[in-house]
SEDOFI-110829 format. One record per residue: x, z, y of N, C-alpha, C, CB in turn; residue in three letters. Coordinates in steps of 0.05 Angstrom, whole numbers, plus 5000, padded with zeros to 4 digits. Glycine has a CB too. Example, Ala and Ser with C-alpha at 12.3 -4.5 7.8 and 13.67 -1.06 7.14 Angstrom:
! residues 2
PT, n_u, n_w, n_v, ca_u, ca_w, ca_v, c_u, c_w, c_v, cb_u, cb_w, cb_v, res
PT, 5264, 5156, 4886, 5246, 5156, 4910, 5264, 5156, 4934, 5226, 5181, 4911, ala
PT, 5257, 5142, 4955, 5273, 5143, 4979, 5258, 5157, 5001, 5282, 5114, 4988, ser
//
This chain:
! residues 232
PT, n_u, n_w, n_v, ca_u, ca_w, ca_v, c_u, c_w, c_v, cb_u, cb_w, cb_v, res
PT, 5318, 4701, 4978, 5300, 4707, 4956, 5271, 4704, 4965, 5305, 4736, 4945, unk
PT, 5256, 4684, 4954, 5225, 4690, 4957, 5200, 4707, 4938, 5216, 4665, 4958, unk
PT, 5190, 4718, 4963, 5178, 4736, 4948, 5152, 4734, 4950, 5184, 4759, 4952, unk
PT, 5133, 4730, 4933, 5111, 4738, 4930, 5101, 4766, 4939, 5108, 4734, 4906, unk
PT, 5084, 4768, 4958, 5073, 4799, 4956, 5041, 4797, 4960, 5086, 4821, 4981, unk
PT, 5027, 4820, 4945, 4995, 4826, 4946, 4998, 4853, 4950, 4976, 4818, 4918, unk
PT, 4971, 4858, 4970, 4972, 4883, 4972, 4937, 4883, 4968, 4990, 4895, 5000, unk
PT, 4938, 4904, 4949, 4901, 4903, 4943, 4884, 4935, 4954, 4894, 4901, 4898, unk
PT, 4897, 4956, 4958, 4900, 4979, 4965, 4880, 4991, 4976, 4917, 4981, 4977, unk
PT, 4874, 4969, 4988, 4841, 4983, 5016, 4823, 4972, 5014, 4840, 4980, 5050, unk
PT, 4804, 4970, 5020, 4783, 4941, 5028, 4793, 4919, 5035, 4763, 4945, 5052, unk
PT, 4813, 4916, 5055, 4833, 4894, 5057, 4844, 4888, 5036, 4853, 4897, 5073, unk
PT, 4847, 4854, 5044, 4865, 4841, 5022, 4889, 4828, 5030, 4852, 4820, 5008, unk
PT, 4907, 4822, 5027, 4928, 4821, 5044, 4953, 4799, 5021, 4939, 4858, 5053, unk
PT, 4965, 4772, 5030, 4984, 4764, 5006, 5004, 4749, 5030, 4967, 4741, 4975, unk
PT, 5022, 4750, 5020, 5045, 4741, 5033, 5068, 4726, 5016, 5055, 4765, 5046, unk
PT, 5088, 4708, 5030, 5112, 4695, 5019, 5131, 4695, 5037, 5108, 4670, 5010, unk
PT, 5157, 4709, 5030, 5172, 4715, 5048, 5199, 4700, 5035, 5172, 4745, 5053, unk
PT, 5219, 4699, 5043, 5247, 4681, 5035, 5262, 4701, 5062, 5245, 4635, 5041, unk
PT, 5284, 4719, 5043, 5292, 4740, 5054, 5284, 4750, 5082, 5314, 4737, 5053, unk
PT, 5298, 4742, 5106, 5277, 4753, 5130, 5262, 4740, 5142, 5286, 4763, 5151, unk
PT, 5252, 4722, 5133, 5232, 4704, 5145, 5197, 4707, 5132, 5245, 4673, 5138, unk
PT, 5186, 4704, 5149, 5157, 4703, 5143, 5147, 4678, 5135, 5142, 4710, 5165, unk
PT, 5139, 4663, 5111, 5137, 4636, 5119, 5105, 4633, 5116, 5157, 4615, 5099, unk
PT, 5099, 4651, 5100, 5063, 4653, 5105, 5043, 4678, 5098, 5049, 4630, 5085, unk
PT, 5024, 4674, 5108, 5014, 4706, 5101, 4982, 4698, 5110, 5031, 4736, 5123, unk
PT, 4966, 4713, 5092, 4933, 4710, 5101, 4926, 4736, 5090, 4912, 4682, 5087, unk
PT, 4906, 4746, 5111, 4895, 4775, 5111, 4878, 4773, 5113, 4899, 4793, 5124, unk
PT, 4853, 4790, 5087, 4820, 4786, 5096, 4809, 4812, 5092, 4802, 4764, 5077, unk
PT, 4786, 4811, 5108, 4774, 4836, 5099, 4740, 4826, 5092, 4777, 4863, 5126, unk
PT, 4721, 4823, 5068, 4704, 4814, 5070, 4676, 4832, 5056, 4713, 4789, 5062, unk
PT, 4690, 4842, 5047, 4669, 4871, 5035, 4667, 4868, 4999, 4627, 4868, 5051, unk
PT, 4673, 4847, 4996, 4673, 4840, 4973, 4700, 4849, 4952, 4667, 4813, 4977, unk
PT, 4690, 4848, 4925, 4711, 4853, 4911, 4732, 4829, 4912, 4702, 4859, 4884, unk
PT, 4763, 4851, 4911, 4780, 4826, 4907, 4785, 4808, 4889, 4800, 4831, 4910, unk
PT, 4769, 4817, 4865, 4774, 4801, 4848, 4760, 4767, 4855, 4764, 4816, 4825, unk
PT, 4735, 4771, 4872, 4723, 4743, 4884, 4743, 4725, 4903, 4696, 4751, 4904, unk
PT, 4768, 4734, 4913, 4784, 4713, 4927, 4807, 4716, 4925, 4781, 4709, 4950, unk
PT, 4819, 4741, 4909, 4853, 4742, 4913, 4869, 4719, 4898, 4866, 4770, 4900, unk
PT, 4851, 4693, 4878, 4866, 4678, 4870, 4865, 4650, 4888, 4861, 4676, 4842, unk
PT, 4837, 4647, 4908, 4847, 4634, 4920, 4857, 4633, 4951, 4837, 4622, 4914, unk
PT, 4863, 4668, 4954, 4889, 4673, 4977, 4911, 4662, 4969, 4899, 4704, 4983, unk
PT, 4915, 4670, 4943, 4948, 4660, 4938, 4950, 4635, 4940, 4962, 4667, 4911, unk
PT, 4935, 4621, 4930, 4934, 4588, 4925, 4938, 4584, 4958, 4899, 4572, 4909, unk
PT, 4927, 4589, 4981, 4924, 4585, 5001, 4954, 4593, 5010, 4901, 4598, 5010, unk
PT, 4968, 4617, 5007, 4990, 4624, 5018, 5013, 4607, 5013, 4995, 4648, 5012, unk
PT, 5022, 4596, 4985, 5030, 4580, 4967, 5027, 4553, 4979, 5016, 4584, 4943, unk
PT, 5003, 4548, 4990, 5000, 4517, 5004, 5004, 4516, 5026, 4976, 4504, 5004, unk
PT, 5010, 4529, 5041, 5015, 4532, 5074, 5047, 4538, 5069, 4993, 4562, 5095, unk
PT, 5054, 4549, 5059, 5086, 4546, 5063, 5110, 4518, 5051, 5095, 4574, 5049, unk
PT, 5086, 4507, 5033, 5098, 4485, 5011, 5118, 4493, 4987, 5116, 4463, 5027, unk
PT, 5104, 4516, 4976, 5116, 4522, 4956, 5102, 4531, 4927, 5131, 4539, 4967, unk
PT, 5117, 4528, 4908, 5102, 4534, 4876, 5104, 4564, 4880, 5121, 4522, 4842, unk
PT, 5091, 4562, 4847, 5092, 4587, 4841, 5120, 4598, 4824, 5068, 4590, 4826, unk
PT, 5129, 4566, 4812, 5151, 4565, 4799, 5177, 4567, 4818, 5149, 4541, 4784, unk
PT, 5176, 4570, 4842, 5198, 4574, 4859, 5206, 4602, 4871, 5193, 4557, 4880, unk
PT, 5179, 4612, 4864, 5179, 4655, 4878, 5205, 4669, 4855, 5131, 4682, 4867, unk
PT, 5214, 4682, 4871, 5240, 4687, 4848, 5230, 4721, 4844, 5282, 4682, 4864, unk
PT, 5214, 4732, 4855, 5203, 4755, 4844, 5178, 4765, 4860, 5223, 4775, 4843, unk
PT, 5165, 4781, 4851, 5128, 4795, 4856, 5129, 4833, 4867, 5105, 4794, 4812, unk
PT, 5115, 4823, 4882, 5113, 4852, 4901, 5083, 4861, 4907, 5128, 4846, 4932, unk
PT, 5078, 4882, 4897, 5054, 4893, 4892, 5048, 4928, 4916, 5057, 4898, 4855, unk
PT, 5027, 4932, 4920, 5024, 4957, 4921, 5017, 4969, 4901, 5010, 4964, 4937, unk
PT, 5033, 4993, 4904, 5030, 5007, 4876, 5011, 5041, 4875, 5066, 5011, 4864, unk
PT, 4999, 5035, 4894, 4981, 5061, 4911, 4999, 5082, 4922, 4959, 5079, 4889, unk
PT, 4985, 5099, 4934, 4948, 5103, 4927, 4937, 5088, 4944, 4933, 5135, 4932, unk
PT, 4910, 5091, 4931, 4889, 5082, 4942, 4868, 5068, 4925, 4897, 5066, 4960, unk
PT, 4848, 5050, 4933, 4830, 5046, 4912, 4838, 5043, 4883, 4817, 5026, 4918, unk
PT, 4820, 5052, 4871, 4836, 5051, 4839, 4820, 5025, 4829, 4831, 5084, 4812, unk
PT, 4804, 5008, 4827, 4797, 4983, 4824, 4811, 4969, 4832, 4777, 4978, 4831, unk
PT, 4820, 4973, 4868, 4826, 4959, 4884, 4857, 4951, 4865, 4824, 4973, 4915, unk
PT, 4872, 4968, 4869, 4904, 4971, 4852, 4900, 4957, 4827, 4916, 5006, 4843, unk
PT, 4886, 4969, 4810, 4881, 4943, 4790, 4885, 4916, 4787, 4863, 4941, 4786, unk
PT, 4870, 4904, 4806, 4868, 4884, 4803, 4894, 4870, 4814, 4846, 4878, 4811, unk
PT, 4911, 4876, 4838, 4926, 4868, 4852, 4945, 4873, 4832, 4927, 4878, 4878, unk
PT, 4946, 4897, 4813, 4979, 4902, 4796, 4969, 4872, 4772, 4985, 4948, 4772, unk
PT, 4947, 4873, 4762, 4938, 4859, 4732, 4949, 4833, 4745, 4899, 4859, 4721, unk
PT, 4937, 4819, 4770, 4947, 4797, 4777, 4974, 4784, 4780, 4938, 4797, 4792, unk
PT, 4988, 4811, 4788, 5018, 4806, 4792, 5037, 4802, 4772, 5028, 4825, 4806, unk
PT, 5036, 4825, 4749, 5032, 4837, 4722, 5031, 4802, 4708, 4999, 4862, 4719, unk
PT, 5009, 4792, 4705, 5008, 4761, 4699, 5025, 4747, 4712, 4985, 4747, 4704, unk
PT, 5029, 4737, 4732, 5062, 4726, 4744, 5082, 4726, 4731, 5075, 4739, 4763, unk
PT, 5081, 4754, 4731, 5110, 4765, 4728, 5109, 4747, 4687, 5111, 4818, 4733, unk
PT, 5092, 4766, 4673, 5099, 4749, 4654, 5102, 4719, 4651, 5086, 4754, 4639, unk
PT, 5080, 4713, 4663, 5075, 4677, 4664, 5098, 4665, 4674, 5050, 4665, 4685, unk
PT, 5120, 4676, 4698, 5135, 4652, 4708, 5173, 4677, 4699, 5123, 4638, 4756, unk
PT, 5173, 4694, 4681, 5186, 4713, 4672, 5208, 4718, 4692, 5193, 4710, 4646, unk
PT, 5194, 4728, 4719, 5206, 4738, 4740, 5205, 4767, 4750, 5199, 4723, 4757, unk
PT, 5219, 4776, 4758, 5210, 4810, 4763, 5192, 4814, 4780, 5230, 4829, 4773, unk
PT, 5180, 4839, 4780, 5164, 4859, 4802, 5164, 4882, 4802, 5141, 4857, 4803, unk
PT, 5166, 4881, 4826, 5167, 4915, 4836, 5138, 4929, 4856, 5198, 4918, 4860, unk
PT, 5140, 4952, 4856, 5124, 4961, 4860, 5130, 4979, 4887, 5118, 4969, 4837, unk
PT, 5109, 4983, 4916, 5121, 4992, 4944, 5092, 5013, 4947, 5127, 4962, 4973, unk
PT, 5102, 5037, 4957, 5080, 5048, 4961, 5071, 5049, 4986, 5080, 5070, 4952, unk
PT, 5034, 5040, 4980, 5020, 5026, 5014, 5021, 5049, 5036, 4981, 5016, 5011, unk
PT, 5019, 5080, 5026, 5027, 5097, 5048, 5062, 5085, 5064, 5030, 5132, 5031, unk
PT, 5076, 5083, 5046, 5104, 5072, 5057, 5103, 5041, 5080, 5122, 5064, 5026, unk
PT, 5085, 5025, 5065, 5073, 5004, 5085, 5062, 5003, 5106, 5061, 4994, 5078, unk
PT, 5048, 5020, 5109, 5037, 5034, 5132, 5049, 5041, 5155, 5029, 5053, 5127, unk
PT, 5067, 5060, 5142, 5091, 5076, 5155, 5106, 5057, 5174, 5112, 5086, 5132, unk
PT, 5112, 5039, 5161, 5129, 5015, 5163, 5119, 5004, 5187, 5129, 4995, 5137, unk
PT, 5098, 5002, 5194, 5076, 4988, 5211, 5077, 5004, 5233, 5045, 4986, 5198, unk
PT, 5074, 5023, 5227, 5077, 5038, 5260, 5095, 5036, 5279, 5080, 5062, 5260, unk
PT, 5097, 5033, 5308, 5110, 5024, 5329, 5137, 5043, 5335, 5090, 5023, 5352, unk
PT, 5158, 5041, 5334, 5180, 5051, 5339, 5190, 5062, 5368, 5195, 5032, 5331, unk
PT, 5200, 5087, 5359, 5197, 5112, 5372, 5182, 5127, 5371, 5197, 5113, 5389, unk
PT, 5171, 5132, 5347, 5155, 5150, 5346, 5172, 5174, 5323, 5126, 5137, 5337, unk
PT, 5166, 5201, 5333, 5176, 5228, 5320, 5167, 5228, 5293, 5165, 5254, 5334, unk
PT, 5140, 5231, 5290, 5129, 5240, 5268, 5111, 5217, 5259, 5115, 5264, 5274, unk
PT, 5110, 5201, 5231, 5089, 5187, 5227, 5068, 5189, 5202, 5098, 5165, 5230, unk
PT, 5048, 5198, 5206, 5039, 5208, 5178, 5013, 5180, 5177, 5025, 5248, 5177, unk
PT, 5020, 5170, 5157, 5003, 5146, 5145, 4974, 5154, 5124, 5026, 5127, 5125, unk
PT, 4947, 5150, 5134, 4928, 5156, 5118, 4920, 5137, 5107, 4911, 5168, 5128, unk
PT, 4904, 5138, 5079, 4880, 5122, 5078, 4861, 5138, 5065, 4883, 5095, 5064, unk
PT, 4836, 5127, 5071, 4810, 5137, 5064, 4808, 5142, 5026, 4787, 5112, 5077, unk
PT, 4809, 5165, 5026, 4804, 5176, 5000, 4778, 5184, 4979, 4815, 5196, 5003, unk
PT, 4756, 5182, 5002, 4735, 5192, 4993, 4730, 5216, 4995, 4733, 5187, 4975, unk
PT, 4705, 5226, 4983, 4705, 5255, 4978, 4713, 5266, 5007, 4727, 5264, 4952, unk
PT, 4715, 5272, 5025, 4729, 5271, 5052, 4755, 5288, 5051, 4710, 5281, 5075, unk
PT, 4770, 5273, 5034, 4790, 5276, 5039, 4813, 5248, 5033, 4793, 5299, 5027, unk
PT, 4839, 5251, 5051, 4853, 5220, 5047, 4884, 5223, 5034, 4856, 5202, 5082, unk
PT, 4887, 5203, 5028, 4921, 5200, 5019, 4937, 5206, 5044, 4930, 5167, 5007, unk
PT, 4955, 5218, 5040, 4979, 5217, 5063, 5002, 5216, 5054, 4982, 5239, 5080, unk
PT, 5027, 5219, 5071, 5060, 5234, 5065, 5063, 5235, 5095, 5091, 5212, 5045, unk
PT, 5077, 5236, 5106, 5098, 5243, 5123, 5120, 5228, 5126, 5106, 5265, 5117, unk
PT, 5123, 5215, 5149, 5158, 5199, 5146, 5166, 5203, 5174, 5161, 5159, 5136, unk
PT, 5198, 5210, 5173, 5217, 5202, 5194, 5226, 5186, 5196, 5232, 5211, 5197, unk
PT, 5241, 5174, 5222, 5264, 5151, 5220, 5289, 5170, 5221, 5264, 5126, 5247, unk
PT, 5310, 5163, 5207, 5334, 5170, 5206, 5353, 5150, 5206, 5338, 5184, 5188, unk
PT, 5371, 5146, 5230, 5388, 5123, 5239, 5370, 5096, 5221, 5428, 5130, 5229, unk
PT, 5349, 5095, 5238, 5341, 5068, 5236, 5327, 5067, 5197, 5373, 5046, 5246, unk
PT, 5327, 5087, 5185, 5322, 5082, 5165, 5296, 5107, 5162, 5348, 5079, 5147, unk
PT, 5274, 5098, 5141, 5243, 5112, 5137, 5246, 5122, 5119, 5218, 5098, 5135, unk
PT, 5248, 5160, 5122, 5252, 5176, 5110, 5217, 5187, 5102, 5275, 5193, 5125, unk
PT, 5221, 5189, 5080, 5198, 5206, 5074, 5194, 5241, 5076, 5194, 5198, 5049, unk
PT, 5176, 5256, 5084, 5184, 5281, 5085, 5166, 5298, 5065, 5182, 5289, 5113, unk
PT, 5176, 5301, 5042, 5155, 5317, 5016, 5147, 5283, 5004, 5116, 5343, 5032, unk
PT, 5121, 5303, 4985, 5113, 5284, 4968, 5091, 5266, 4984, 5103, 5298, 4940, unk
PT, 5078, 5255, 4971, 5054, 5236, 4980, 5029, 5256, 4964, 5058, 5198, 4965, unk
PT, 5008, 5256, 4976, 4990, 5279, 4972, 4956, 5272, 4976, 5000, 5301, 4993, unk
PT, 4933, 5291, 4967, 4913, 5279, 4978, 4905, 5310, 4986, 4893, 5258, 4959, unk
PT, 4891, 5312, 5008, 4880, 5327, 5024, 4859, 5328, 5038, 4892, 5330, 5035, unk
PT, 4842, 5345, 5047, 4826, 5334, 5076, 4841, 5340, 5105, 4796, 5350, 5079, unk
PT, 4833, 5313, 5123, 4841, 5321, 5138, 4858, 5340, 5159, 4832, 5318, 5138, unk
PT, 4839, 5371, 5155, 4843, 5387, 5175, 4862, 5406, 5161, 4816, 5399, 5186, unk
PT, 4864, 5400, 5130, 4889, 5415, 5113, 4911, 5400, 5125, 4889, 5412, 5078, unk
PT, 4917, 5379, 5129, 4938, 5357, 5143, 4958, 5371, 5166, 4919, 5331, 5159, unk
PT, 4934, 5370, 5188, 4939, 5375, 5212, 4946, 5405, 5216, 4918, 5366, 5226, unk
PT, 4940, 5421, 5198, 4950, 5450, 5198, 4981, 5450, 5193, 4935, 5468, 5175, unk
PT, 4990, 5426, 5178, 5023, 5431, 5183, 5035, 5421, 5201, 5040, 5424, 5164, unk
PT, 5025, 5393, 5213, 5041, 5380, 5235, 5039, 5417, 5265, 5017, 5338, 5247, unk
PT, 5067, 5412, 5270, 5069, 5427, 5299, 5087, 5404, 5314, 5084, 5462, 5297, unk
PT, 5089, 5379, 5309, 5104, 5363, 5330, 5083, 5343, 5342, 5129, 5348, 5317, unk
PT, 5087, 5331, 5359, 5076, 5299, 5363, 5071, 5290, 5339, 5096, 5276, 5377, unk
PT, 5056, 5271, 5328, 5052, 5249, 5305, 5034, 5230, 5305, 5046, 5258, 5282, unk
PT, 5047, 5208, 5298, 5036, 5184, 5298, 5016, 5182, 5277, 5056, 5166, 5296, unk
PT, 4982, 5179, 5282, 4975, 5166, 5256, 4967, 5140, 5255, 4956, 5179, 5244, unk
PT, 4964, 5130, 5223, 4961, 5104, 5226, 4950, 5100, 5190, 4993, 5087, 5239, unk
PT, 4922, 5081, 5190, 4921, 5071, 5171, 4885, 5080, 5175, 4944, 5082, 5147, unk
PT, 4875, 5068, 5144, 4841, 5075, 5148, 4829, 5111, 5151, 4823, 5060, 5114, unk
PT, 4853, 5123, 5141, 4844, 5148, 5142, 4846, 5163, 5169, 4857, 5161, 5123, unk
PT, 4859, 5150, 5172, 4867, 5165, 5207, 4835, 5156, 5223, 4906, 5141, 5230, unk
PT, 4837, 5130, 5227, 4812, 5115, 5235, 4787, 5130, 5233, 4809, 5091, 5219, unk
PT, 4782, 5142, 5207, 4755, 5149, 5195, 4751, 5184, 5206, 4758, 5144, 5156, unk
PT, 4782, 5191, 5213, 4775, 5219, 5223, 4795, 5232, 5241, 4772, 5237, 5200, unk
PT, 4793, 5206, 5252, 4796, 5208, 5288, 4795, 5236, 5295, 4768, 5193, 5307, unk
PT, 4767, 5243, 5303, 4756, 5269, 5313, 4765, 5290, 5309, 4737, 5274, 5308, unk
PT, 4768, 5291, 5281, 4785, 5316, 5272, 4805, 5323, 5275, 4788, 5319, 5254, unk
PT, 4825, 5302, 5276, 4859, 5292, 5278, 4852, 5315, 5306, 4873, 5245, 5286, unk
PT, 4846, 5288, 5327, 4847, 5294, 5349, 4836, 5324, 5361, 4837, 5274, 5357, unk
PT, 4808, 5329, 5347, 4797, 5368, 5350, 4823, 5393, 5351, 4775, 5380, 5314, unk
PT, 4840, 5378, 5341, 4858, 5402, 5315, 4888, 5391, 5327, 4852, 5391, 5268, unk
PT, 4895, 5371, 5340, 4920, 5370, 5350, 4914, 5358, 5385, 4940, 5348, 5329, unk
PT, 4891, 5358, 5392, 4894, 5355, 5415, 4924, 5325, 5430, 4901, 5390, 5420, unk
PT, 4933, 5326, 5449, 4948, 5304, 5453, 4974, 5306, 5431, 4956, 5304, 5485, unk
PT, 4976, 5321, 5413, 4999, 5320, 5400, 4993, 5296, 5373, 5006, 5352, 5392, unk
PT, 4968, 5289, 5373, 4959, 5267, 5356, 4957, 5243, 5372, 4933, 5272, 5342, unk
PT, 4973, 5221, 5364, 4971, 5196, 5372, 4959, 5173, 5355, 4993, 5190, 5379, unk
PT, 4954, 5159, 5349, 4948, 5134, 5335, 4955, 5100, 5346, 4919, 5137, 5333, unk
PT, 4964, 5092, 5320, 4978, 5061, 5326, 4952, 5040, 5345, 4988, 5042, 5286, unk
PT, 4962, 5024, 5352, 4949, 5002, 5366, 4928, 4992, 5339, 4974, 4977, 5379, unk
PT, 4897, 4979, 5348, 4882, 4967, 5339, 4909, 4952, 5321, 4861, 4953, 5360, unk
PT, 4895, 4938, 5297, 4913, 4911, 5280, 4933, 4925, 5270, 4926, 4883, 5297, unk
PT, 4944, 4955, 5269, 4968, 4968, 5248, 4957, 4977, 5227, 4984, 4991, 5259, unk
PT, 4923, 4980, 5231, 4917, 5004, 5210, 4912, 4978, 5179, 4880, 5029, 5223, unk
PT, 4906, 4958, 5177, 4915, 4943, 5153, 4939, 4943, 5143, 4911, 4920, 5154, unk
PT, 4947, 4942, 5121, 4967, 4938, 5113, 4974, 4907, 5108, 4969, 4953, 5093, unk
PT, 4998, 4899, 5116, 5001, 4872, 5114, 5014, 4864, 5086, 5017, 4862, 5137, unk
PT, 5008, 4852, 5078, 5030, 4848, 5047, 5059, 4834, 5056, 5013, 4820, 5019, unk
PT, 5059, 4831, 5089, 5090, 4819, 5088, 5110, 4845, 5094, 5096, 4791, 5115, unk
PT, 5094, 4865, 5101, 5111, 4884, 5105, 5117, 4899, 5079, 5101, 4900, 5127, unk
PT, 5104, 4906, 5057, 5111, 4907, 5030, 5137, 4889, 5021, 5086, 4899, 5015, unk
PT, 5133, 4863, 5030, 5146, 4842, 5022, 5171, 4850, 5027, 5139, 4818, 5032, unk
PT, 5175, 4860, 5055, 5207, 4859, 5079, 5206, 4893, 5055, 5202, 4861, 5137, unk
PT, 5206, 4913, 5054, 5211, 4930, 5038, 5222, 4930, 5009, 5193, 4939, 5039, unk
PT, 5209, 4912, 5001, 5217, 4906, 4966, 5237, 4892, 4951, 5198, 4893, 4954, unk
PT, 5248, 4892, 4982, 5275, 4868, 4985, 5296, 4884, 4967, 5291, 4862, 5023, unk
PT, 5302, 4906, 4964, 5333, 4922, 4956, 5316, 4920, 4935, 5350, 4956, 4968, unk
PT, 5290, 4938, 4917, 5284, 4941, 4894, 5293, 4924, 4876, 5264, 4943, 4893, unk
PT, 5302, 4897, 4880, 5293, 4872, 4851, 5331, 4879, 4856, 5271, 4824, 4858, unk
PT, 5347, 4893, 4861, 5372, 4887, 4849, 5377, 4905, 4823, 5393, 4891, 4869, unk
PT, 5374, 4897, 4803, 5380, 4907, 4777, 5347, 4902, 4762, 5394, 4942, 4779, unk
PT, 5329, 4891, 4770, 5297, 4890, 4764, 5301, 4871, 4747, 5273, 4883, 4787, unk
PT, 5282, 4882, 4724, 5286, 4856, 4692, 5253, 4849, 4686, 5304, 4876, 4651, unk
PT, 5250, 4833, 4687, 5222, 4818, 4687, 5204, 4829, 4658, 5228, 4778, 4687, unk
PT, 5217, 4848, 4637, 5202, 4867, 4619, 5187, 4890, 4637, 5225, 4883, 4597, unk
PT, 5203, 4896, 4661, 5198, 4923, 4660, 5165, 4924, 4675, 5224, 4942, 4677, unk
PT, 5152, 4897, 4670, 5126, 4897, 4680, 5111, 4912, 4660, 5114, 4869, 4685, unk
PT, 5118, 4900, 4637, 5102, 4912, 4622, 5093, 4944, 4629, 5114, 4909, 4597, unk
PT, 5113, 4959, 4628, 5105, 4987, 4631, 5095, 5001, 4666, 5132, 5001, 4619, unk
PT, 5100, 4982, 4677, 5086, 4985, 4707, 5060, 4994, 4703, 5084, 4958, 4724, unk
PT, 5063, 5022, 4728, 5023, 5036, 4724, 5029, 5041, 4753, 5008, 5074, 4697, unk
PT, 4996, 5041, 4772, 4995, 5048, 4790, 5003, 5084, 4800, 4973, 5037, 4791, unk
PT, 5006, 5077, 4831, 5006, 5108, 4825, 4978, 5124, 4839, 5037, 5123, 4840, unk
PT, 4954, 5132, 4828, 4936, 5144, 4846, 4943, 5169, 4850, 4908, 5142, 4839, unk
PT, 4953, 5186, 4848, 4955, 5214, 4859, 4930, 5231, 4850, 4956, 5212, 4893, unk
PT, 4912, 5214, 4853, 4884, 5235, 4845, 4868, 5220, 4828, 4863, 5244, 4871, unk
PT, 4864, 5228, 4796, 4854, 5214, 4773, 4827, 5203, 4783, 4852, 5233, 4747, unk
PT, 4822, 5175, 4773, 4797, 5167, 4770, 4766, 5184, 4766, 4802, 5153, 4751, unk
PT, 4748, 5176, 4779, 4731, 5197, 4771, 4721, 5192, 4744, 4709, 5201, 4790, unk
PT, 4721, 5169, 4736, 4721, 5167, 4710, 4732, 5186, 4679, 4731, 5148, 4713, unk
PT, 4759, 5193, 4698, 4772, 5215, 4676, 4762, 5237, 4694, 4810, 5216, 4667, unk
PT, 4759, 5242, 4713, 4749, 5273, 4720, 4711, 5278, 4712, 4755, 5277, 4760, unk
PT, 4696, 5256, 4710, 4681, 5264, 4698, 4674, 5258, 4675, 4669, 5264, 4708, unk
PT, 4694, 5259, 4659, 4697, 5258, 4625, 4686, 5282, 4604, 4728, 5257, 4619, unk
PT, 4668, 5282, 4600, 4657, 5302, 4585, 4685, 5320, 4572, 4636, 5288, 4563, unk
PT, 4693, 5345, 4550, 4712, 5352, 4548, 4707, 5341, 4512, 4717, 5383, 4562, unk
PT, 4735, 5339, 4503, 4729, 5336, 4476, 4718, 5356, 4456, 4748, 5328, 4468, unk
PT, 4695, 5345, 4437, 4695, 5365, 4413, 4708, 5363, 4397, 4677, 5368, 4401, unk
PT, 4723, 5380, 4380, 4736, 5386, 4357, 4714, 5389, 4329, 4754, 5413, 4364, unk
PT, 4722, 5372, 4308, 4712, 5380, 4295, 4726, 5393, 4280, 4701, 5367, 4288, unk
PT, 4718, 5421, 4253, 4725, 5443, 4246, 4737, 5430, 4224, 4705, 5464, 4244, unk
//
């Protein structure tokens, strides 16, 4: 099965084409700019380096947050169009889970951040269990040092939020905080890709329509929404 995947989630931009376990292309950028200025011609680019259409991807793989809420936008709207345009399915992988995914094996504990703002970041928690990435609770937003008040094991972090508060991680868990190698903390869209593989069995190329991101923590847009008046 080939799959289209975008991952728009961070400041990174990330698109990939996979054909079940194979990688056949992938380009990752980070340029400061909105994604809307190049994610159409990453794909064009990914698409041309492997020698393949668009009419040949047999389904679309998205991040489906958290994380930037512009950022998610654009990466679901784009996919969202695919999906109708070539009436193939998509599914949706959450980039904390991608993350996860990314981190180096053998590790106890791996809690995946990204930068949330406000100083505080997205997280969850995941185990491996016989080789398979268990999640532990929900996916959540916090600051930091609320985080690290529950870990009491070793844990791996990994992702922009870990990065951004290093100090703290580390103030507050001492050597029981580790962090992945330089080049894990992006998310790659092929590793979304290798994930989204089981989702498309029973996936019907309608159910885009009703696809919504997930941010965990409303736009500030709706949080700073004046409250409604009623008239009498």
């Amino acid at each position: 099965m080939k799959i289209l995947a975008i991952d728009t989630a961070t400041p990174s931009c990330s698109v990939a084409l996979t054909d079940g376990e194979t990688l056949l292309s992938e380009v990752t950028v980070k340029t400061g700019r909105s994604h809307s200025r190049h994610i159409m011609e990453i794909i064009r680019q990914v698409l041309a380096l492997s020698v393949f259409n668009l009419e040949d991807i047999d389904g679309f793989a998205v991040s489906r947050g958290p994380g930037s809420f512009t950022g998610l936008r654009i990466g679901i709207s784009t996919v969202k169009g695919y999906a109708f345009a070539t009436a193939k399915p998509m599914v949706g992988v959450s980039s904390l889970r991608s993350l996860a995914a990314q981190a180096p094996a053998g590790t106890d504990l791996i809690c995946p951040m990204l930068d949330a703002r406000k100083k505080e970041v997205y997280y969850a928690l995941y185990r491996y269990d016989g080789g398979t990435l268990i999640r532990q609770g929900n996916e959540g937003v916090l600051p930091p040092d609320k985080i690290t008040g529950r870990i009491e094991t070793t844990c791996l972090f990994i992702g922009t939020g870990a990065l951004a508060y290093r100090s703290v991680i580390e103030g507050a868990l001492g050597r029981r905080a580790q962090f992945a190698p330089e080049g894990h903390h992006i998310i790659r869209a092929s590793t979304l890709a290798f994930l989204s593989r089981d989702r498309f069995v029973g996936a019907d190329p309608k159910d885009a329509a009703d696809f919504v991101p997930t941010y965990i923590r409303k736009p500030d847009a709706v949080l700073n929404r004046p409250p409604s008046r009623l008239s009498s």
